[in-house]
N, C-alpha and C positions, 0 to 999 in steps of 0.2 A: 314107419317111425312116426312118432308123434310130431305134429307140427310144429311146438313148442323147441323142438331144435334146433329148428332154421335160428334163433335168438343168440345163440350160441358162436355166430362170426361176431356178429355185432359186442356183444361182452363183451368176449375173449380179445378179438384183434382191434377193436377199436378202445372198448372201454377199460380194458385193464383190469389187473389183482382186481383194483380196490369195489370196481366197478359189481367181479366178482362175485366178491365177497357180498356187496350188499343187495344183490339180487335174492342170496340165499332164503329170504322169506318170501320174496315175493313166490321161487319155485316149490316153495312151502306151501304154500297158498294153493298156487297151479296144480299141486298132487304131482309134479316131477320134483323131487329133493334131491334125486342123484344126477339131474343135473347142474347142480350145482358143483358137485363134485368135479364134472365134467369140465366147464368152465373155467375152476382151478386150476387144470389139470393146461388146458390151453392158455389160457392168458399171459403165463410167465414162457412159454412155448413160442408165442406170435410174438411177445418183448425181445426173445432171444434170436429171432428170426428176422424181427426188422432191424434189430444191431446190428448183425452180422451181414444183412445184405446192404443197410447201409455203409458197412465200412468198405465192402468190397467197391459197390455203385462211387463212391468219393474217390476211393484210388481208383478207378475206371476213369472216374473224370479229370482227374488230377493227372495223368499220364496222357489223354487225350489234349488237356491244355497244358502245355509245358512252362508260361509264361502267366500261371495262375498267381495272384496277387496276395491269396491268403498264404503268409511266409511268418516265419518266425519273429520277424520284424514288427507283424504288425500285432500280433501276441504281444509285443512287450512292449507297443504303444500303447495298447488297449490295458495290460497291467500299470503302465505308468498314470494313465490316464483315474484310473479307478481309485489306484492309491491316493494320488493330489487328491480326489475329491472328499476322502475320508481321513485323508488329514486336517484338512479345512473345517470339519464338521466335528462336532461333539458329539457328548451320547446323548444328550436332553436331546437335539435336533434329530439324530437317529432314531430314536424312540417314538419322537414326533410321526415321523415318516411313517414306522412301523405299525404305530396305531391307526394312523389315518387309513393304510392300506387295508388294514385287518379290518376296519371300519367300512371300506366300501365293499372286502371281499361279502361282509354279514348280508350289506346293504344287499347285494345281491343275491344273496342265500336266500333272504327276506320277499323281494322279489319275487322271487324262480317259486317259490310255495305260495304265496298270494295266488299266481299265476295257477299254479296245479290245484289250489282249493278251489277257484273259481272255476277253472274247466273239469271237474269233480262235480260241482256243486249244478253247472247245466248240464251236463250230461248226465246227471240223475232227475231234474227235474222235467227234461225237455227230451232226452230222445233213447235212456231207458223205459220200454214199455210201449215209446209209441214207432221208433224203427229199427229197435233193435234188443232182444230180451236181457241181455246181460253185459252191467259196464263194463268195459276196460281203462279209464283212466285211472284206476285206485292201483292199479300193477303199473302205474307209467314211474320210470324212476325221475327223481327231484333233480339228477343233474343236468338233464340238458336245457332243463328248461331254469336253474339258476345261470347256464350259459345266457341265455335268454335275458334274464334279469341283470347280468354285468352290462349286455349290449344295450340295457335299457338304460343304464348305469352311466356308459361313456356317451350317450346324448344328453345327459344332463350335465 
């Protein structure tokens, strides 16, 4: 098999559909396209997988602690709780909120590609050619390292 497979837990069980989906050029790129197919084909597979062994793993635990704290009770603290705070609030102030958020998620978007244009931009000038023939940064996908960029994000 081509080595280009092994890529294929990583998508699939870690990064997801969406993850998926956006690899599709890059295995465009690569001259494998049906794995992307492939991909597809797992990623909603491994979602469905780790649902299901989570619920079971939770009722394994839930039966092993009998005098486990998460109860109906505190559901509907936690709804009481939510509701006061958005009754207290407006929409101007929610709006507030929502843009700042959407503001920092860019901020880190922003980030995470600054981040991959510059490890692009040495890795063609510095060590394509002189230790290795051909880059791979230009197939590296932009999300981990917009993770990257958030984490840069909450030290600021």
């Amino acid at each position: 098999m081509d080595e280009k497979v092994a890529s294929l837990i990583e998508i699939s069980f870690q990064g997801g559909i969406g993850v998926a989906v956006g690899m599709k050029d890059t295995f465009d790129k690569l001259g494998v396209p049906e794995l992307s197919n492939i991909a597809l084909g797992l990623a909603p597979t491994a979602m469905l997988i780790g649902i299901l062994s989570g619920i079971v793993l939770i009722n394994l635990l839930h039966k092993r602690v009998p005098d486990n704290k998460s109860s109906i009770e505190d559901d509907e603290l936690h709804t009481k709780i939510v509701e006061e705070h958005f009754e207290n609030k407006n929409l101007t102030s929610f709006s507030k909120i929502l843009i700042t958020h959407l503001a920092i998620i860019g901020i880190s978007i922003f980030f995470g590609k600054l981040i991959l244009n510059g490890l692009n931009f040495i890795e063609q000038k510095l060590l394509v050619g002189n230790l290795y023939e051909e880059g791979f940064i230009e197939y590296m996908p932009l999300f981990p390292l917009a993770m990257l960029g958030g984490t840069m994000m909450q030290f600021f």
